[in-house]
N, C-alpha and C positions, 0 to 999 in steps of 0.2 A: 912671454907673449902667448896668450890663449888664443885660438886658430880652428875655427870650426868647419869642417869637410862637409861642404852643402850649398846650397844656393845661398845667395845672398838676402834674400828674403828669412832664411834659417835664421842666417845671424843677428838680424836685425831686430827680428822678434826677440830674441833674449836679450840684447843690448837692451832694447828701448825701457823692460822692465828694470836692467838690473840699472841705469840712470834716473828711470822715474823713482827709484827708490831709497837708491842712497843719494841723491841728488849728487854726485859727483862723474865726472868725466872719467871712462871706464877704456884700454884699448882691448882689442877684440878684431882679431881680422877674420876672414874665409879667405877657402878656395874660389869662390864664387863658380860651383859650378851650373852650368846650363843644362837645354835638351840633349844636346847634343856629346857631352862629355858623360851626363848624366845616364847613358846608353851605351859609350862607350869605355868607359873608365875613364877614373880621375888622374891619374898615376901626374901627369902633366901639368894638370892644376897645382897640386900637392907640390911638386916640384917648384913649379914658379912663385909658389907663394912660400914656402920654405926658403927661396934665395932671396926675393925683395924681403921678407922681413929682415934677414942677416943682414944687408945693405943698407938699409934704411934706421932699423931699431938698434940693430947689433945687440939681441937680448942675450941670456946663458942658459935660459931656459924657453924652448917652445912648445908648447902642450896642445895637442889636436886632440879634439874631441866629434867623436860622427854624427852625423844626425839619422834621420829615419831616411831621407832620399838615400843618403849612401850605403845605407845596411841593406836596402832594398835589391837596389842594384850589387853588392856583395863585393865593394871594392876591399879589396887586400892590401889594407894599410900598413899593417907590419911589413908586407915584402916592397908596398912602396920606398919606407925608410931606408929599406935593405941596400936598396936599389939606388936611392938619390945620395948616399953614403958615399958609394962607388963612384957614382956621375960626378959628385959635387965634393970635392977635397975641403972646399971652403967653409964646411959645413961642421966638420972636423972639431972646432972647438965647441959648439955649440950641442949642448941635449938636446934631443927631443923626446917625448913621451906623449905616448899615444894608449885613449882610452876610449871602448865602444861604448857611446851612451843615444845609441837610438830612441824617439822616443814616444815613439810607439813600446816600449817595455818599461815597467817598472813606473819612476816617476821622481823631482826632485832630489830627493833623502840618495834615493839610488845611483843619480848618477854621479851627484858628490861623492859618495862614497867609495864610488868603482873609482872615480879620481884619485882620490888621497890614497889608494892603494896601486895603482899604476906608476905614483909620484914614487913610492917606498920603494917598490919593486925595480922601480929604473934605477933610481940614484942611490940609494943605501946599500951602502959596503958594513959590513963588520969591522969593530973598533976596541981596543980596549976599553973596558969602562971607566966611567969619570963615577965617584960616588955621589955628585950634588948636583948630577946632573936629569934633568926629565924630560922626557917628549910628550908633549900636549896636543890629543889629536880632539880638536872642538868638532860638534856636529853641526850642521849646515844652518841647523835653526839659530845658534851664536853668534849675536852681534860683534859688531869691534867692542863695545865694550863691555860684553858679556867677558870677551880676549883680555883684556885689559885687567877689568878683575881676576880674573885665573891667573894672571900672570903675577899682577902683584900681590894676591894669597901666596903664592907656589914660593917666591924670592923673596917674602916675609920669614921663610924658615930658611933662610942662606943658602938654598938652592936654587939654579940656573933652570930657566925655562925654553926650549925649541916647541915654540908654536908652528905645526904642520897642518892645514894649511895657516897662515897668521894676515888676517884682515885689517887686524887694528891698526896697523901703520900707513896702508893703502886708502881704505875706506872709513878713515873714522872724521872724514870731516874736515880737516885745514888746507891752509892754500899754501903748496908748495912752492919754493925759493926759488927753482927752475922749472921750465918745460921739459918735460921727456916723452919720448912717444911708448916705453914699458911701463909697467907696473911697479908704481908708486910704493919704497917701503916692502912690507913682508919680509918672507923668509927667505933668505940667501940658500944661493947653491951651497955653498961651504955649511952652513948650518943643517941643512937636510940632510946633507954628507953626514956632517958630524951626530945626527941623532943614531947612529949606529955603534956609540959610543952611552947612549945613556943609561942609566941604573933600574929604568923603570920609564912605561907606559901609560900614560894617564887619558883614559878617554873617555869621551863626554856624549852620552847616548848609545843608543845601541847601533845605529851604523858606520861607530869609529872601530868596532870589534876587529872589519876583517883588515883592515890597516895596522891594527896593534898585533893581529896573529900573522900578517906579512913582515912586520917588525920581530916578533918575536923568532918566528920561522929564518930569520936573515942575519939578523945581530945575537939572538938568544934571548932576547930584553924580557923580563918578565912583564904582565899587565895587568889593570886593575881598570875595570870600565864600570861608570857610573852611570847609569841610566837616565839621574837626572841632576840637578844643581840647583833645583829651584824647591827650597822645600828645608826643614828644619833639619831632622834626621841625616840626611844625604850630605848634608857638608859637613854635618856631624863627624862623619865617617870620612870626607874629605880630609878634615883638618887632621883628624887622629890619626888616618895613615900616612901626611908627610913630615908629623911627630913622630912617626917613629922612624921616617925614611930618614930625615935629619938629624934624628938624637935630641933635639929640642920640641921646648914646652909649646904648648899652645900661644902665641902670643897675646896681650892683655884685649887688643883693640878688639881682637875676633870673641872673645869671649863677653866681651861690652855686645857689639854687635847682637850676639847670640839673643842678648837679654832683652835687647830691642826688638828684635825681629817677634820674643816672646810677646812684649806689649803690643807689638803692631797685631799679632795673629788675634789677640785680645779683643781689641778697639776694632777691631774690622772683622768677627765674626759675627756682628749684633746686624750684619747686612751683606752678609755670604749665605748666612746660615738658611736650610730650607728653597734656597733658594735654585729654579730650575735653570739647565743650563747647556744649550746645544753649541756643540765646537767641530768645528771643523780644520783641519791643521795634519801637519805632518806626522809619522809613529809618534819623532822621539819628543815634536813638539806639544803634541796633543799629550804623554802622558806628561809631561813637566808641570804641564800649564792644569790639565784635568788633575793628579794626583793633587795640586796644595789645592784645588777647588775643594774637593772633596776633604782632605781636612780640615779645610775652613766650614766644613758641612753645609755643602751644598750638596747639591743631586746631579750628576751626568746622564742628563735622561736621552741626549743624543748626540752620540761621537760619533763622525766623519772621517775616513784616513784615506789617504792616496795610495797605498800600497802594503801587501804582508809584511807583519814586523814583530820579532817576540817581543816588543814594547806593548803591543795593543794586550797581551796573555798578565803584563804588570797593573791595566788601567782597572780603578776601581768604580769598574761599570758595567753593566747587565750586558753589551752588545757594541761592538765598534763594525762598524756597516764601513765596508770598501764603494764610495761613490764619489759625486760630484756635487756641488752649488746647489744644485734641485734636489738632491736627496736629504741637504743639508735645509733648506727651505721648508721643505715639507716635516722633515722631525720637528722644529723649532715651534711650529704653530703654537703648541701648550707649553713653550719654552718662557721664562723673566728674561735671558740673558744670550743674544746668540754672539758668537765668540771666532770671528775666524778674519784672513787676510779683507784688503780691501776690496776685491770682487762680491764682498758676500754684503756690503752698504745695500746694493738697492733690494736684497731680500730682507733687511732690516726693515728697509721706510716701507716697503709692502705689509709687513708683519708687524710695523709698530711699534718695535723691540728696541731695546737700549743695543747699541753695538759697540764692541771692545775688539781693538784690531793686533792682531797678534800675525807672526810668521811672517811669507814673502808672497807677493810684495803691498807691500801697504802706500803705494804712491801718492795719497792724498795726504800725507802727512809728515812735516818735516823731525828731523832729527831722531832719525833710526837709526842711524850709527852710535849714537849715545844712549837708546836706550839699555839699562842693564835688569836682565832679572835671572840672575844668577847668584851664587853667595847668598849670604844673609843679607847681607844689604839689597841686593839683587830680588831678593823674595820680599822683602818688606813695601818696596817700590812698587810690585805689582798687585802685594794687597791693598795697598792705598792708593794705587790706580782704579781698581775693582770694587776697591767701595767706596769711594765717592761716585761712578759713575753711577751704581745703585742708589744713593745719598739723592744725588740730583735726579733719580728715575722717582725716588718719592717727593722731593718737591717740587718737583716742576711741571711732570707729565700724568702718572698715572697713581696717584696715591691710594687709592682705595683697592688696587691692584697688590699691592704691595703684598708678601704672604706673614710678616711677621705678627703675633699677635700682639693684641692692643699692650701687655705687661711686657712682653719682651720690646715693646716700641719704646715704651715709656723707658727702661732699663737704658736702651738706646741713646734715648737723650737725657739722660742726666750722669751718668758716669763719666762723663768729661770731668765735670767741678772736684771729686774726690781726685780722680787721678793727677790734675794737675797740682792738688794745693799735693797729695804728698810729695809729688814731685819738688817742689816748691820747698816743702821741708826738710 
């Protein structure tokens, strides 16, 4: 049960996003602190909502996380735990783990991140190691089925996957057998336990890093972080290194896939290509998503990021500007394609611009938990998201706009008929 140290206005604002976006019922409590607690410390809040959860939820896990009122005021949440330990015996079975994510610092990416390393740090013991076994630490920008793919790539080569944190069971969309008032599915305590036991690290972005060097600092676990998933090369290098973690070949479907993903980059660079492109998005999501633009050759004439990340020193682009909406607004003007969550729609319909909704949270549109663009399969799916809405940006709206020349137009439209009939043969 996640428990956030702040008013209840705090909470409420992140809940509302995180339902408007997976369209799913999400639990989430506070302290609900006031003026007055707010001034005096929370120590009391913290406490009584630490006990009605036990009572009520009975979870095995409770995770607080603070906000910017309580960092303000400088409440001492480690010594409160300390302290309600002592007070409360009944609490005794039950974890908690506490992580500072004020937020006035940093942003998104970060405070996931300081998460999934507070999560290592509490619970993870050292374990003899399992050989087939892997800990999968996803970055924030991974859908459930981003999860779900990784998972069954990873157990394609007969090795076992601990998804740290694992979405896909919680938020991917169906409608549970029972009511509960915790969190749906995910990763078990016993499982988190047991990733201290795994052979190997696998993280996805650049701020799964300090969870996999809290992993490796605690069990030994060696690690291997990916920057990105979305994109030829990179799973190239996925696949190769859990052949050789496993002792086994590359399996046949992935190598089909590969071939496909070859034809899709094919078919859909005749409407990437040239083409200009302002994104707005997280480090590790912006370089996912910017990196295959750019070898689909297009132009990243203006990247947006929320916060420092040696991801932005990866992206292949002249400038990544730390701003907001309106900095993202004003790049775009000589942009073909602006690219960022759904707060960025009404600088679309001001500007004109085709708009491609990527990251969190995208509320106006269902079936987020499903999208994947990760894997080969995963990367194919967002080139032919990306160009048909180009596709439709030439026939419907602004065609003369369009930057492809007149022979690479024509190319455009008739390489369909060869490709199919050899298909066909």
């Amino acid at each position: 049960m996640p428990v956030m140290h702040g008013s209840q206005g705090c909470t409420s604002f992140g809940l509302v996003l995180l339902v408007r976006h997976f369209k799913e019922a999400i639990p989430l409590q506070t302290t609900a602190m006031n003026e007055v607690t707010s001034i005096l410390g929370g120590y009391d809040n913290v406490e009584a909502a630490l006990i009605n959860i036990r009572k009520r939820a009975a979870p095995k896990i409770i995770a607080i996380c603070s906000t910017g009122l309580t960092e303000t005021k400088g409440d001492d949440v480690d010594g409160y735990i300390v302290t309600v330990r002592k007070r409360k015996p009944e609490l005794a079975d039950t974890e908690i783990v506490y992580v500072s994510t004020p937020d006035y610092v940093g942003a998104f990416e970060d405070g996931y991140k300081h998460a999934v390393t507070a999560i290592v740090r509490t619970l993870v013991k050292p374990l003899p190691v399992k050989a087939d076994q892997v800990t999968l630490l996803p970055g924030s920008h991974l859908s459930p089925a981003d999860i779900d793919e990784l998972r069954e790539i990873i157990e394609a080569f007969g090795l076992s996957a601990i998804v740290l944190p694992d979405v896909s069971g919680s938020l991917d969309g169906h409608i549970p057998p029972d009511w509960r008032g915790t969190t749906l599915g995910g990763t078990t305590l016993e499982q988190i336990r047991a990733a201290g036991a795994s052979a190997l690290t696998i993280g996805v972005g650049e701020q799964t890093r300090e969870g996999a060097l809290a992993l490796q600092e605690i069990a030994g676990t060696p690690l291997e972080i990916f920057e990105r998933l979305t994109g030829l090369e990179c799973n190239d290098r996925l696949l190769q290194r859990l052949a050789q973690l496993s002792g086994r070949p590359v399996p046949a479907k992935y190598r089909r896939q590969r071939s496909q993903l070859h034809d899709a980059m094919l078919d859909g660079h005749f409407y990437t290509g040239g083409v200009k492109v302002a994104i707005g998005a997280e480090p590790d999501l912006l370089l996912a998503v910017g990196s295959l633009l750019h070898e689909m050759g297009a132009e990243l004439r203006c990247c947006i990021s929320t916060t420092k990340s040696p991801a932005h020193a990866l992206l292949p682009a002249e400038q990544v500007m730390l701003g907001d909406l309106e900095d993202l607004e004003r790049g775009a003007a000589d942009c073909d394609l602006l690219i960022t969550h759904s707060h960025g729609r009404q600088a679309a319909e001001r500007l004109k611009k085709p708009f491609f909704r990527v990251g969190f949270p995208a509320f106006d549109r269902i079936g987020n938990a499903h999208r994947c663009m990760v894997g080969y399969r995963g990367t194919m799916n967002l080139i032919f998201e990306i160009a048909n809405l180009m596709i439709d940006q030439i026939a419907h709206h602004h065609p003369g706009d369009w930057p492809l020349t007149p022979e690479a137009r024509r190319a455009a439209t008739t390489i369909t008929e060869p490709t199919l009939a050899s298909a066909s043969a």
